[in-house]
N, C-alpha and C positions, 0 to 999 in steps of 0.2 A: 828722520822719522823715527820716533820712537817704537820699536817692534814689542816692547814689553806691553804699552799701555796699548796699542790696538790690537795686539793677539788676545786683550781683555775684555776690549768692548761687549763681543758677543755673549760672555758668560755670566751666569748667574752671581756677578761681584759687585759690589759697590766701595769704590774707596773713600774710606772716612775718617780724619782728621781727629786727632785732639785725646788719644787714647793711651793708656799706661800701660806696660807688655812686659811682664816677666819672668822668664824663661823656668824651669822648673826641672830638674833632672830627674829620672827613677823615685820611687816611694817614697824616699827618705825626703823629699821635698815637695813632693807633690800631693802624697796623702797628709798631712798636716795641714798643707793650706787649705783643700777644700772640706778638711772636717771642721777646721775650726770659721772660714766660711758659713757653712751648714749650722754649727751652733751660733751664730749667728741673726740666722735669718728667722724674720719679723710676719713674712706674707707668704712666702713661693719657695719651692727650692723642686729645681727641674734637672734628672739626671738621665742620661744615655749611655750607655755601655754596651758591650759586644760581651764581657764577661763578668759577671758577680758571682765568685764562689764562699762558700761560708765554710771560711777560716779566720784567720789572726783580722786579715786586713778587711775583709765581707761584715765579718760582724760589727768588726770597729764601724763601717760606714751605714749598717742595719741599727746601730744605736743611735747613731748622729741624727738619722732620719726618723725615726721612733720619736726622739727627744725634741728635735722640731716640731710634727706632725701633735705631740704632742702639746704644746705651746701654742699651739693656733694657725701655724702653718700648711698650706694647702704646697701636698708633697707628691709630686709626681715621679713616677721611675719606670723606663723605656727599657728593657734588657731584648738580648736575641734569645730567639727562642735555641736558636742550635749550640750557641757560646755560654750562657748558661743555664742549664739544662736538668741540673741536679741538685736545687735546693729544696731543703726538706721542707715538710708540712709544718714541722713547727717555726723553721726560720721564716716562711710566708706567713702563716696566720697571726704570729706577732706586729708585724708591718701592717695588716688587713686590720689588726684590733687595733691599734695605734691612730689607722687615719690614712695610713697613705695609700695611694693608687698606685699597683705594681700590675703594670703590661708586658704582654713578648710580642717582641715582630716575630712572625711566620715562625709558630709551634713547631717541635719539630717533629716528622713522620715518619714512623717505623713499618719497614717490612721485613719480618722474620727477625727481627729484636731488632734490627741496626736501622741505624739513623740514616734517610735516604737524600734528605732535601740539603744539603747541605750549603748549596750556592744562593748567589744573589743573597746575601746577610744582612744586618745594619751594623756598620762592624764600627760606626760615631763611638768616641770618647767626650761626652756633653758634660758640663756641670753649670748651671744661672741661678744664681741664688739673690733672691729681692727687687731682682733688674737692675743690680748694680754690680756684680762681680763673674763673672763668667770663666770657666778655664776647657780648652780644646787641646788635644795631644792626641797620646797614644796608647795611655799608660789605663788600664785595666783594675779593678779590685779583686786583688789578687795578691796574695803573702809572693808570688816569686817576678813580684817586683822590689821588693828590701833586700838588700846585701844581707842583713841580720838572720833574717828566716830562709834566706834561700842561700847558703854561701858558695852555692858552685853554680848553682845554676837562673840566679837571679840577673831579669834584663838590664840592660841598658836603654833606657827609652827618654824620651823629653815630653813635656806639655808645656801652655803659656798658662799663667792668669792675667786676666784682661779685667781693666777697669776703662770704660770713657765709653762716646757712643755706640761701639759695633756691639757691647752687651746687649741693647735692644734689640737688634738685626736677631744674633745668636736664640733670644728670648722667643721670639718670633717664631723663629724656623725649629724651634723643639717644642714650642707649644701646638705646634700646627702636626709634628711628628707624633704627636700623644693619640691623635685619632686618626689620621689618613699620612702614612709614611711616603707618598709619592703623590700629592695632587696636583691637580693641573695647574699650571703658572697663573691663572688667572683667579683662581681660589687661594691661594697662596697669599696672594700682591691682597686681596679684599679683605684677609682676615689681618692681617700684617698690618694694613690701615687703621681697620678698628681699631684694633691693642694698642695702635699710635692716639688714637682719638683718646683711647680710653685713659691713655698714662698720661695724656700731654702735661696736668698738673702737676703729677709728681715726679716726673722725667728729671733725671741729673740734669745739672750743666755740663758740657763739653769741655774737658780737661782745656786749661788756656793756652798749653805746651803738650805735647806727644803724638806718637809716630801715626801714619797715614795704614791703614790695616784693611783688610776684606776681609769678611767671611765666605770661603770656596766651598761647596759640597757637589756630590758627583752623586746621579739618579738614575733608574732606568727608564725617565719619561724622555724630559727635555733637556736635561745637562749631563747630556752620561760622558762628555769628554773634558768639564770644564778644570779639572783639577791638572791633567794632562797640557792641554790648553797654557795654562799658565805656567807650568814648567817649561816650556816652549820657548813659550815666548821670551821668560827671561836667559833661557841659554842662549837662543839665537841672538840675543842683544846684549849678551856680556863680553866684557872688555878683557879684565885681567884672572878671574879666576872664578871654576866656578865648586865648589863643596857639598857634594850630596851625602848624604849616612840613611843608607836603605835597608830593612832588614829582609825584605824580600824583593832584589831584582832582578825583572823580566819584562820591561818595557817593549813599546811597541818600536817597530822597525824605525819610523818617524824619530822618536825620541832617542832613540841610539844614532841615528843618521847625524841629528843636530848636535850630539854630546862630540863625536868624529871630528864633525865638520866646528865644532870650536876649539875643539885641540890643534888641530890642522892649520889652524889661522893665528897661535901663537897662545891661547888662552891654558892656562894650568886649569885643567879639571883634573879634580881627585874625586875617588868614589871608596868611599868605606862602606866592607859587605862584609857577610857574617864570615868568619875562620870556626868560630866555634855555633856551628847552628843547634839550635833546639828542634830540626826537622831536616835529616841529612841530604835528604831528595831536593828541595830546591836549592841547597847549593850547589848540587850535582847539576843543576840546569843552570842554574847564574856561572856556571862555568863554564857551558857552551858560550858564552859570549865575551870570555877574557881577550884571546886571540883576536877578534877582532876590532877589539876597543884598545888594547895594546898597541896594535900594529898603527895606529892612528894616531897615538900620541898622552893617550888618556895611564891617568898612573890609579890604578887598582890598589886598595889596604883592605886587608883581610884583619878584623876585630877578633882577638885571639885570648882576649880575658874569661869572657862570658857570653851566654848569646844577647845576641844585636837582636833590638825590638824598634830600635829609631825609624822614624820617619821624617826627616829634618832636610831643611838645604840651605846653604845660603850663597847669592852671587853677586859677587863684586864685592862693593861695599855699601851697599841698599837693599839689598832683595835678600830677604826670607823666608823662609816656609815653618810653618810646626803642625803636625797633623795626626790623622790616621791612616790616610793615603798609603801605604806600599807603591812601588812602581813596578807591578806583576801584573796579571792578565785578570785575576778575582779584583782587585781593586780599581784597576782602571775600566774593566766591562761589565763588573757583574756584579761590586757589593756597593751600598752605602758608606759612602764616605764623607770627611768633612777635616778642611783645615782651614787655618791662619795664614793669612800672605802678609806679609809687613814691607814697608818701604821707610828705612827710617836704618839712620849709620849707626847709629848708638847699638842700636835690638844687633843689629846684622854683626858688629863687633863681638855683642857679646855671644851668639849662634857661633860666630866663627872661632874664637878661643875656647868655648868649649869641646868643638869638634877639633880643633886643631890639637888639643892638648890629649884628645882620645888617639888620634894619630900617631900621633912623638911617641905617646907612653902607652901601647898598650894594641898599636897594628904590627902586621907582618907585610912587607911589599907584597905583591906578586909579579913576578917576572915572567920576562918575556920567552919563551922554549923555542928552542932552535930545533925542532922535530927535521926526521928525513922528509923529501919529496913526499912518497908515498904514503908519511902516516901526515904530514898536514894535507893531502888533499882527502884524505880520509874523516877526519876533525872540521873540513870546511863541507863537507858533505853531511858528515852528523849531525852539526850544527845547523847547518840549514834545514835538513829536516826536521829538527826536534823543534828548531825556531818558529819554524812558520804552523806548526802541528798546534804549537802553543797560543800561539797570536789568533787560530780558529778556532780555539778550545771556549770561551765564550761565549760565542755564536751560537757554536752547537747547544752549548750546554742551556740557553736559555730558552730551546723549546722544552725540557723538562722541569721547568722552574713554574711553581706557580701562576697561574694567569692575573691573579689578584695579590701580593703580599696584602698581610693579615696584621692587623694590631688585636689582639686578644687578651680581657685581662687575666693573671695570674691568679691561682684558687690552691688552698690545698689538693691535691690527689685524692686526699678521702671523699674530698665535698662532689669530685666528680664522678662518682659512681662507674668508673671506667670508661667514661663517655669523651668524645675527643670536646674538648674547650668550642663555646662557642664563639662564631669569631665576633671583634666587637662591633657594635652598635651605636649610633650615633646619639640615643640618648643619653649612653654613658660619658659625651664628650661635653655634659653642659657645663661641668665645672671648670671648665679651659676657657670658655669666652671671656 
C-alpha cells in the first residue's frame, strides 16, 4: 500500500502529469525569471506575496508590472497587508495610474501605533503569467534576497518555475484569491470550471514528457492540514532517505513522531535548520527539540553561511516539495500557505544536490550532549513544556484573529483621509471572471 498517495487523497491536490519544473535558488535566479516572464506577458500577470518592499528589487518588479499593465495587460497584485506594510504614496499611485490592481489581505490594525493583527497572514509566494508560466517558492521582493545587496545577511531560499498543466490549477486558485482569500470549496470548484470553460480554446497542450506535480495550499476553512498531510505521508513511506531545509522548525508532535520513527527503522533523515537565523528566538525553540530527534537517530545541520529562508524537502528519489510552508505552528495552523509537491527522479535529483551541496559546504553538525542526570531531565521538562505551549499557541491565538479575513484594495494614504480602507467588494471583482 502506498501511504504517500492515500495520505493524499483527502487533500485539496490533484496530481498532474506532463509539466516542466525548474528549481530556482535565492534572487539571483529567481527575480530575472519572473521579470523577464512579466515582460512578457500578452493578457494577465497575477502576483501574490507576503512582502513587496520598495527597494532595488520592489521597484525593479513595480516597473516590470507598470510596463505590462501598460501594454494591455490586465495586472493583478495580492500583497499582505502585515508583510508589506510601508509603501509609499507615490510607489502605489504609479501602479494605480498604470492599470494595475494592487490589494492587501487583512489591513493591518494599530493600537497605540503598533501593529496588533499580526497572525493568520497570506504569507503565498504566487507568480502566473498568460496561463502559461507560473512560479511558487519562498522567495519575497525584497533586495535581501541577492548575495549583491545584502552581503551578510541575504537568504537562502528556493522557488520552481512551472510550465505544463498545473499552471491552470495555480491560475485558478490566485484568481479566485483576488476577491475571497478563503472560500468554500464549493465556490472554488464553480469558478475554477468556468475559467476551464472559458480558456478551453486557448489552453496549452500538456507537455508530452515531464514530472507528475500538485498544487498544496493550507487555509483556515477546509484544508488547514493538507500541506502537513503530505509531508506525512511521504516520510512515513520513505525507504532510504529523507532531506528537509526548514527555515523555521517547529512541527507538530505527529510530524516529529514520524521524522523518529524513520530514523529508527534504518532511514537517513537529515534536517538543515538555521545556525545563523535572522530571528534568534525561534532557534532558541527549534532547539528544544535537538535532543530528542538526535536521540532517535535523525542528523541535525545547522546552515552557518547566511540566514536560511528554505522551505524545500526532498524524499527518496521521487518526492519533492518547494513552497512557502515552514514547518512551525504560524504555517501549519494559522497563515496561508502554498507549495509544489513533484513526484518525478529528475526534479528530486536535482532538489537533492542542491541541498546536499548546501550541507558539505556550508553546515555545522549538531551533536549529540552528554548532559548530567539532572540537567537532561531538566531539558526534557523544558522542552515539553515550551513544546506543547507552542503546539496550543494557534488555537488560542485564533479567537483574536479576525472573523472574516479582508481582501481590500490598496489607495494612497492621502486619498484616505485617515479613514481605515474599505474592505473589498464584489463589484470590484468583475475584472477576474
Amino acid at each position: 500500500m502506498n501511504t504517500a498517495t492515500n495520505g493524499a487523497a483527502a487533500v485539496n491536490s490533484r496530481w498532474l502529469p506532463g509539466n516542466r519544473i525548474e528549481l530556482l535558488c535565492c534572487g539571483e535566479d529567481y527575480y530575472p525569471s519572473v521579470f523577464q516572464a512579466i515582460d512578457t506577458a500578452e493578457k494577465q500577470v497575477l502576483i501574490e506575496t507576503f512582502i513587496w518592499f520598495d527597494d532595488p528589487v520592489g521597484r525593479e518588479l513595480r516597473a516590470a508590472l507598470i510596463r505590462a499593465a501598460q501594454r494591455g495587460a490586465e495586472v493583478h497584485v495580492l500583497i499582505d497587508g502585515w508583510g508589506s506594510p510601508d509603501l509609499s504614496d507615490e510607489f502605489v499611485q504609479g501602479l494605480i495610474d498604470a492599470g494595475v490592481k494592487l490589494r492587501a489581505f487583512e489591513p493591518v490594525r494599530k493600537l497605540f501605533g503598533a501593529r496588533i493583527n499580526m497572525l493568520g497572514r497570506m504569507h503565498n509566494k504566487l507568480a502566473v503569467v498568460d496561463g502559461r508560466v507560473a512560479f511558487v517558492g519562498g522567495i519575497n521582493y525584497a533586495k535581501d534576497h541577492v548575495l549583491a545587496l545584502e552581503p551578510e545577511q541575504a537568504k537562502l531560499d528556493y522557488a520552481v518555475r512551472i510550465e505544463g498543466p498545473l499552471v491552470e490549477q495555480i491560475e485558478a486558485f490566485c484568481r479566485t484569491n483576488l476577491s475571497t482569500p478563503q472560500p468554500p470549496r464549493e465556490m472554488w470548484l464553480r469558478r475554477w470550471r468556468r475559467l476551464r470553460q472559458s480558456r478551453h480554446e486557448e489552453r496549452l497542450p500538456p507537455l508530452d514528457q515531464g514530472a507528475v506535480a500538485a498544487f498544496v495550499t493550507r487555509d483556515n476553512h477546509r484544508h488547514t492540514t493538507d500541506i502537513e498531510r503530505h509531508y506525512r505521508a511521504a516520510i512515513r513511506s520513505a525507504h532510504t532517505r529523507i532531506l528537509i531545509a526548514n527555515a523555521y522548525f517547529f512541527p507538530g508532535y505527529r510530524l516529529v513522531r514520524d521524522l523518529r520513527r524513520a530514523a529508527r527503522r534504518g532511514v537517513q533523515v537529515d534536517l538543515i535548520l538555521q545556525g545563523n537565523p535572522d530571528m534568534p528566538w525561534v532557534q532558541r525553540a527549534t532547539m528544544l527539540l535537538y535532543e530528542h530527534l538526535l536521540r532517535a537517530g535523525v542528523r541535525i545541520h545547522e546552515y552557518t553561511e547566511r540566514p536560511l529562508h528554505a522551505k524545500v524537502a526532498v524524499i527518496d528519489d521521487h518526492w519533492a516539495t518547494v513552497g512557502s510552508s515552514n514547518l512551525d505552528p504560524t504555517s501549519l495552523s494559522l497563515n496561508l500557505e502554498a507549495n509544489v509537491i513533484v513526484r518525478d527522479k529528475a526534479f528530486a535529483a536535482v532538489v537533492r544536490e542542491a541541498l546536499d551541496r548546501v550541507l558539505q559546504q556550508s553546515c555545522e553538525p549538531v551533536r549529540l550532549s552528554r548532559p548530567g542526570r539532572l540537567r537532561s531531565a531538566w531539558i526534557v521538562l523544558r522542552s515539553v513544556v515550551v513544546f506543547h505551549a507552542l503546539r496550543r499557541f494557534p488555537a488560542w491565538a485564533r479567537w483574536a484573529q479576525h472573523a472574516r479575513p479582508r481582501v481590500v484594495p490598496v489607495v494612497p494614504q492621502s486619498d484616505e483621509a485617515g479613514s481605515e480602507p474599505v474592505p473589498h467588494e464584489p463589484a470590484h471583482a468583475e475584472g477576474l471572471r
